[in-house]
Chimera marker file (.cmm) of the C-alpha trace (Angstrom):
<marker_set name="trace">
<marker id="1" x="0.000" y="0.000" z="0.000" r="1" g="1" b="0" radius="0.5"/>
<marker id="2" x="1.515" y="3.508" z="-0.994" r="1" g="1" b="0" radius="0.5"/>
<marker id="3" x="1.647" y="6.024" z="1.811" r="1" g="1" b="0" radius="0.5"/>
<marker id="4" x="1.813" y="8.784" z="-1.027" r="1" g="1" b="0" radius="0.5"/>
<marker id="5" x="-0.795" y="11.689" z="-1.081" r="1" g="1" b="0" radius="0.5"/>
<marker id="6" x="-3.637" y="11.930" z="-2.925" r="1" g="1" b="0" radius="0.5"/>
<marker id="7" x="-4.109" y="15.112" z="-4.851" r="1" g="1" b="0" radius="0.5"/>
<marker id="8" x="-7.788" y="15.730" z="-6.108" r="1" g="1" b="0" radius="0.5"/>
<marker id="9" x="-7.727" y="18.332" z="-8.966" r="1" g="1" b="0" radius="0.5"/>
<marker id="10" x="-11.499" y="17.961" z="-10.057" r="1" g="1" b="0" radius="0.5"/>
<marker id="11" x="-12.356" y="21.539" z="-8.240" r="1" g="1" b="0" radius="0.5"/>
<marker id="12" x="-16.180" y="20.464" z="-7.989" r="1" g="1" b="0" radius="0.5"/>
<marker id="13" x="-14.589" y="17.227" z="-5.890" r="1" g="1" b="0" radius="0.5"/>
<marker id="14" x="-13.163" y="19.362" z="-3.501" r="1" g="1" b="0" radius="0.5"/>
<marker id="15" x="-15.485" y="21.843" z="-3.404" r="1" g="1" b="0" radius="0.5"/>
<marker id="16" x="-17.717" y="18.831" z="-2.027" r="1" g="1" b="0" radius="0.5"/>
<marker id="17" x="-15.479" y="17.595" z="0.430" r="1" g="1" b="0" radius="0.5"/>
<marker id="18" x="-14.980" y="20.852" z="1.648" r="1" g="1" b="0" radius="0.5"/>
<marker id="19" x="-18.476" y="21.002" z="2.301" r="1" g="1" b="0" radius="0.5"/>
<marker id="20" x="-18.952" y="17.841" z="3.789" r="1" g="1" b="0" radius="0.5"/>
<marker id="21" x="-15.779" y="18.452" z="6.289" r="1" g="1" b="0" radius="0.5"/>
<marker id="22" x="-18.035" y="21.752" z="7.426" r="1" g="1" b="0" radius="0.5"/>
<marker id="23" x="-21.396" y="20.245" z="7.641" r="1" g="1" b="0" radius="0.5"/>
<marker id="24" x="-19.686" y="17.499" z="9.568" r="1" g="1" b="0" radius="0.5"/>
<marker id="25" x="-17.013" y="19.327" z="11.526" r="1" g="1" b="0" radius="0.5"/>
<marker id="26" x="-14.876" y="16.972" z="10.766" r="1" g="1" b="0" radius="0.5"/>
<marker id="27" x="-11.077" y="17.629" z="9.270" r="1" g="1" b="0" radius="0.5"/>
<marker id="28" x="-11.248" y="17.506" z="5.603" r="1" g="1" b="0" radius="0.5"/>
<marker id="29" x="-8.944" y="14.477" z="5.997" r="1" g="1" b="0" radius="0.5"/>
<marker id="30" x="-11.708" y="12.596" z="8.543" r="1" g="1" b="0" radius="0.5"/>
<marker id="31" x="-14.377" y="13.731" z="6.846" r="1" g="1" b="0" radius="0.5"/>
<marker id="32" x="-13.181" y="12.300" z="3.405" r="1" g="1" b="0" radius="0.5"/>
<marker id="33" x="-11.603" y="8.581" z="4.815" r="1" g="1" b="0" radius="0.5"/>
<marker id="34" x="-15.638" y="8.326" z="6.839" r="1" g="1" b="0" radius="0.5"/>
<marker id="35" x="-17.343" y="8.871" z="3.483" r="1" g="1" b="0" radius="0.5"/>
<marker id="36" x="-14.647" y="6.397" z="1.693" r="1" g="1" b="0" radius="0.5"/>
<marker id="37" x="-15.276" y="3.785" z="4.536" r="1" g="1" b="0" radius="0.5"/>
<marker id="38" x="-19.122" y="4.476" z="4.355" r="1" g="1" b="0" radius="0.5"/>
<marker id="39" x="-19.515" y="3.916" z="0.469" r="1" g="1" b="0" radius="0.5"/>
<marker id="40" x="-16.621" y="0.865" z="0.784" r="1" g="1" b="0" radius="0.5"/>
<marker id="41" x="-19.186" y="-0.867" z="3.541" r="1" g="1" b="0" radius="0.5"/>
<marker id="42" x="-22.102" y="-0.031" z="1.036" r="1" g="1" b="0" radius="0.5"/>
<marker id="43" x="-20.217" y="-1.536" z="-2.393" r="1" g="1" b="0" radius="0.5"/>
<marker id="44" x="-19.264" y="-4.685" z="0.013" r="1" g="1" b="0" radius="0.5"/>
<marker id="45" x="-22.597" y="-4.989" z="1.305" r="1" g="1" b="0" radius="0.5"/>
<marker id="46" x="-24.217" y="-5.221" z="-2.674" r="1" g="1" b="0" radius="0.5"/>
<marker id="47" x="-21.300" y="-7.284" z="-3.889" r="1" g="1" b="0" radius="0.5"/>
<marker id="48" x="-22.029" y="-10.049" z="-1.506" r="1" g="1" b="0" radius="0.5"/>
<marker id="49" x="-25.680" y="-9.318" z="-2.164" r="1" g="1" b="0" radius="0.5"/>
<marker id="50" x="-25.017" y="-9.383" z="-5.650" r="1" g="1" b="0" radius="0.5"/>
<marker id="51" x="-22.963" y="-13.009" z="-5.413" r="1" g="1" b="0" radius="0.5"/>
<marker id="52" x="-25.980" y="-14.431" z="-3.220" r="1" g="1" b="0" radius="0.5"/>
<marker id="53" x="-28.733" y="-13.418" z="-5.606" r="1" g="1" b="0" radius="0.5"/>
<marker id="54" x="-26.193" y="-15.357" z="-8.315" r="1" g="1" b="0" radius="0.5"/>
<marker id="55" x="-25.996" y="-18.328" z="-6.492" r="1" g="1" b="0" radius="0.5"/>
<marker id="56" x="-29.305" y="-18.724" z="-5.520" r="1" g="1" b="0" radius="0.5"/>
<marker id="57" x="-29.850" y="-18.688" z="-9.743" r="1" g="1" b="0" radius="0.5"/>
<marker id="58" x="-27.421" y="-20.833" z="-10.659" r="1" g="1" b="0" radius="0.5"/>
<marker id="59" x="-28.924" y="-23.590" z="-7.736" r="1" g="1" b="0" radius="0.5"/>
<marker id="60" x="-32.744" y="-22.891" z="-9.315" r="1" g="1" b="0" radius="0.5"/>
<marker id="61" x="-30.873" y="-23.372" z="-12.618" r="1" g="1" b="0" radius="0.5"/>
<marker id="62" x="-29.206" y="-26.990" z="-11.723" r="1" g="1" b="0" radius="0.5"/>
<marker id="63" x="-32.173" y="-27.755" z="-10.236" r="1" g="1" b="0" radius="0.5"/>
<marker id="64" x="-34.411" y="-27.495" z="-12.951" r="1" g="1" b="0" radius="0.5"/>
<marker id="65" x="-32.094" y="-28.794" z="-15.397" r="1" g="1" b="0" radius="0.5"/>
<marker id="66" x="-32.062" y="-32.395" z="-12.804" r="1" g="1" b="0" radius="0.5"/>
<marker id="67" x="-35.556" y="-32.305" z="-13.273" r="1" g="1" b="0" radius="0.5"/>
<marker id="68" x="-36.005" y="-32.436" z="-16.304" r="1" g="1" b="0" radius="0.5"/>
<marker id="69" x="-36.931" y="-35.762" z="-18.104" r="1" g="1" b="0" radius="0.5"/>
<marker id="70" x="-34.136" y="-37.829" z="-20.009" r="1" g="1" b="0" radius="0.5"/>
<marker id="71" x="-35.284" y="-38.770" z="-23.346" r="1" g="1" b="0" radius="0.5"/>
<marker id="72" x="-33.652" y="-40.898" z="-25.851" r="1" g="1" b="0" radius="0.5"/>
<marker id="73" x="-30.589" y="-42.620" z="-25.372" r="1" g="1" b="0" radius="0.5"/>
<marker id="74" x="-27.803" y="-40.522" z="-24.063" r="1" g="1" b="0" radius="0.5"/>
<marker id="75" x="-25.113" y="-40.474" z="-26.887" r="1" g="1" b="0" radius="0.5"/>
<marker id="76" x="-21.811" y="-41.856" z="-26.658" r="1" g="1" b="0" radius="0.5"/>
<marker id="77" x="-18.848" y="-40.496" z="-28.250" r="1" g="1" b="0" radius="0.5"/>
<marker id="78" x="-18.904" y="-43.033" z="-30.973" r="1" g="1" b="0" radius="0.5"/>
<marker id="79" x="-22.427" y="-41.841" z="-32.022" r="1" g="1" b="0" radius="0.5"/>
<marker id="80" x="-20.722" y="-38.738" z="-32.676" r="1" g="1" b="0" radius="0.5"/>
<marker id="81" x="-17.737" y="-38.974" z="-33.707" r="1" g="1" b="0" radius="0.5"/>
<marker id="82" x="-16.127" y="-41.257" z="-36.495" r="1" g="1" b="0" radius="0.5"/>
<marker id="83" x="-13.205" y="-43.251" z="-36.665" r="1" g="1" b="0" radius="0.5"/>
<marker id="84" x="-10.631" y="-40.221" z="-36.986" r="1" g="1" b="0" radius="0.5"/>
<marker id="85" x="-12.005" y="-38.322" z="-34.057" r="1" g="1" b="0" radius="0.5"/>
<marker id="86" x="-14.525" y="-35.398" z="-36.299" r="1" g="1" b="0" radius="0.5"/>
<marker id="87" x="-18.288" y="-34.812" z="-35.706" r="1" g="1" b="0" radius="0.5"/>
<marker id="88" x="-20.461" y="-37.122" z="-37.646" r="1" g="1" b="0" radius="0.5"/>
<link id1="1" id2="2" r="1" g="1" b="0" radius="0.2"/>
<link id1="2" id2="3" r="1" g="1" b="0" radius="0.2"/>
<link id1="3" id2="4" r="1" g="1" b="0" radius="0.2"/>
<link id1="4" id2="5" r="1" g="1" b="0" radius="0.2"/>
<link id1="5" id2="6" r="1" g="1" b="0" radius="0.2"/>
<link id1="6" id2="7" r="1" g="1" b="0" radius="0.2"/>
<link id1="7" id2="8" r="1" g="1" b="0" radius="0.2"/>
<link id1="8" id2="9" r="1" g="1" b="0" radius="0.2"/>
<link id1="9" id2="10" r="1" g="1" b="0" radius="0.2"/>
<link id1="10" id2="11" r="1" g="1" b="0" radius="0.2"/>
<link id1="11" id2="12" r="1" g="1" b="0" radius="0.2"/>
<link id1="12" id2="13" r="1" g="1" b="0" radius="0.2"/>
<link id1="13" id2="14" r="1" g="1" b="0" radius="0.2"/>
<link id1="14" id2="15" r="1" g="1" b="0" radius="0.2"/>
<link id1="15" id2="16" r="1" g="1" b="0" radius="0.2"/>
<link id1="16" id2="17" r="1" g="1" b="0" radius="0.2"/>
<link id1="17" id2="18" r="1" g="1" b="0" radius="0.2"/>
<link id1="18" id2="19" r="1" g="1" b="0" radius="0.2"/>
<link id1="19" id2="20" r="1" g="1" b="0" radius="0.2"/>
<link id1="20" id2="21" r="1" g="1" b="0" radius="0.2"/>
<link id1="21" id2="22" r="1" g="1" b="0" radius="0.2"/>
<link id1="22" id2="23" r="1" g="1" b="0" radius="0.2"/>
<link id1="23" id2="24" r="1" g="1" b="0" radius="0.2"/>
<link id1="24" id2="25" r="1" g="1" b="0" radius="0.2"/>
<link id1="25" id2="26" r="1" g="1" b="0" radius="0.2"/>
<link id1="26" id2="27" r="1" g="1" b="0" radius="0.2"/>
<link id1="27" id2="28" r="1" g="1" b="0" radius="0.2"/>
<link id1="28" id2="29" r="1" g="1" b="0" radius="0.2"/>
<link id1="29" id2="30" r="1" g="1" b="0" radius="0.2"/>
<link id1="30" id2="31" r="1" g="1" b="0" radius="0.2"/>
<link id1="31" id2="32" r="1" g="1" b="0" radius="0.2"/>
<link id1="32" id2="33" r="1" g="1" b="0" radius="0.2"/>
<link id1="33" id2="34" r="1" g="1" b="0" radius="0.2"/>
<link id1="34" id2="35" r="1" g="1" b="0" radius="0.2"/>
<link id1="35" id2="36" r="1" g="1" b="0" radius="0.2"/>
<link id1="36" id2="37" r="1" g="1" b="0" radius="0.2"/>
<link id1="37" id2="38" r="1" g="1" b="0" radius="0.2"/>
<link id1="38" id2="39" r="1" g="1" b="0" radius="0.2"/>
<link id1="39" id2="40" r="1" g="1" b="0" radius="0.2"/>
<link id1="40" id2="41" r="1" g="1" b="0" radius="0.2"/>
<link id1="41" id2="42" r="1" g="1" b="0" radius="0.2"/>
<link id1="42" id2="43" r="1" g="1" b="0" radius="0.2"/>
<link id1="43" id2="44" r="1" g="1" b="0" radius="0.2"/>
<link id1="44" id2="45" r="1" g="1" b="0" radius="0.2"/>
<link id1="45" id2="46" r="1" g="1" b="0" radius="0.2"/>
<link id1="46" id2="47" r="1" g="1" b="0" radius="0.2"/>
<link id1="47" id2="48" r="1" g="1" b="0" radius="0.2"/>
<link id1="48" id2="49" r="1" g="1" b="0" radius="0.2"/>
<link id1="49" id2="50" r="1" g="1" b="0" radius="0.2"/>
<link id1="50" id2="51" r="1" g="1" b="0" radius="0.2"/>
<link id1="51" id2="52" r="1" g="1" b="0" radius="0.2"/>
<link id1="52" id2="53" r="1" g="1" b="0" radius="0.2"/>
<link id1="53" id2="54" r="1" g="1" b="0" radius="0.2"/>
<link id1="54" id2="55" r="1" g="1" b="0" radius="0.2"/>
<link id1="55" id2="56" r="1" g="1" b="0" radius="0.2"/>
<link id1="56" id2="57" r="1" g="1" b="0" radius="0.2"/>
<link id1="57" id2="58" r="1" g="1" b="0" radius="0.2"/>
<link id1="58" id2="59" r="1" g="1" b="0" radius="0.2"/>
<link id1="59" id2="60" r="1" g="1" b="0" radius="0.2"/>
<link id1="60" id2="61" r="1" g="1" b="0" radius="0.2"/>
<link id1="61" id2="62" r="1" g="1" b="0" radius="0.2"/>
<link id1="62" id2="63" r="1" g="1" b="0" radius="0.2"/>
<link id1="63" id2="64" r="1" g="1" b="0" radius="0.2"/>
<link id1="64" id2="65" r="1" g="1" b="0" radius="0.2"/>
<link id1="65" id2="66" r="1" g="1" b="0" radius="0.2"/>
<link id1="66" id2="67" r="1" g="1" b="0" radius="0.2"/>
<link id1="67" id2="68" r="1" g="1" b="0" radius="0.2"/>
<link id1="68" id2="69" r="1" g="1" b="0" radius="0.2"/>
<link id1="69" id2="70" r="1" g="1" b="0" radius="0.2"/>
<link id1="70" id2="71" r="1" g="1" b="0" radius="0.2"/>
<link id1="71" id2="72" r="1" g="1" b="0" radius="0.2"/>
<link id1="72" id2="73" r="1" g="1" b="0" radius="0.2"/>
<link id1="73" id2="74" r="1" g="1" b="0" radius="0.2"/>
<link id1="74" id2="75" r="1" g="1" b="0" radius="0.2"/>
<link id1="75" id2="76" r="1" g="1" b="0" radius="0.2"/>
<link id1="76" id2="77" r="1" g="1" b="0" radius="0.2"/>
<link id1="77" id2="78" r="1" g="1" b="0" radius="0.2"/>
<link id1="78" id2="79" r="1" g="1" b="0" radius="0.2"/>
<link id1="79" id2="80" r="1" g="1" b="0" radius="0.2"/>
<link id1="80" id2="81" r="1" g="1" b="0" radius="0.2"/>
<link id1="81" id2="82" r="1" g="1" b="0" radius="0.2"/>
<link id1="82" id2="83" r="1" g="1" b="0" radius="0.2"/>
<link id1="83" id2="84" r="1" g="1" b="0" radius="0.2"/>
<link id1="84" id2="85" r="1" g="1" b="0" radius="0.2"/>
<link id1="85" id2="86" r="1" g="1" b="0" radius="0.2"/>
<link id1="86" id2="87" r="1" g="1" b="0" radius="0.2"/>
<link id1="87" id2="88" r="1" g="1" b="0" radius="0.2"/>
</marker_set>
């Protein structure tokens, strides 16, 4: 991790932080690393909820797919392949 400064140039950025350093009376350097933490805990929070929602798909998917029926024969390679290895 680099212990190097950060220098915002965007002036509407730090305009912003300004702002929320007053409203909050918190130094500009508090004020920024609670609203970095805050929106960190936030992106975390609908990344794992994100993954979940995923997971609980894929599970519905396998599921159904178990379910359905089997009909035919299943196919072996030689039914689709010839002699020299290409598709039929």
């Amino acid at each position: 991790m680099t212990t190097a400064p950060i220098q915002i140039r965007n002036q509407d950025v730090v305009r912003d932080i300004r702002e929320l350093a007053r409203l909050t009376q918190m130094p500009i350097t508090e004020a920024v690393a609670t609203a970095v933490r805050s929106e960190l805990g936030r992106a975390r929070r609908v990344s794992d909820a994100e993954r979940t929602t995923r997971l609980l798909a894929i599970d519905a998917a396998v599921k159904q797919f178990r379910q359905a029926p089997v009909t035919g024969r299943l196919l072996s390679d030689d039914d689709l392949y010839d002699q020299d290895g290409l598709p039929r």
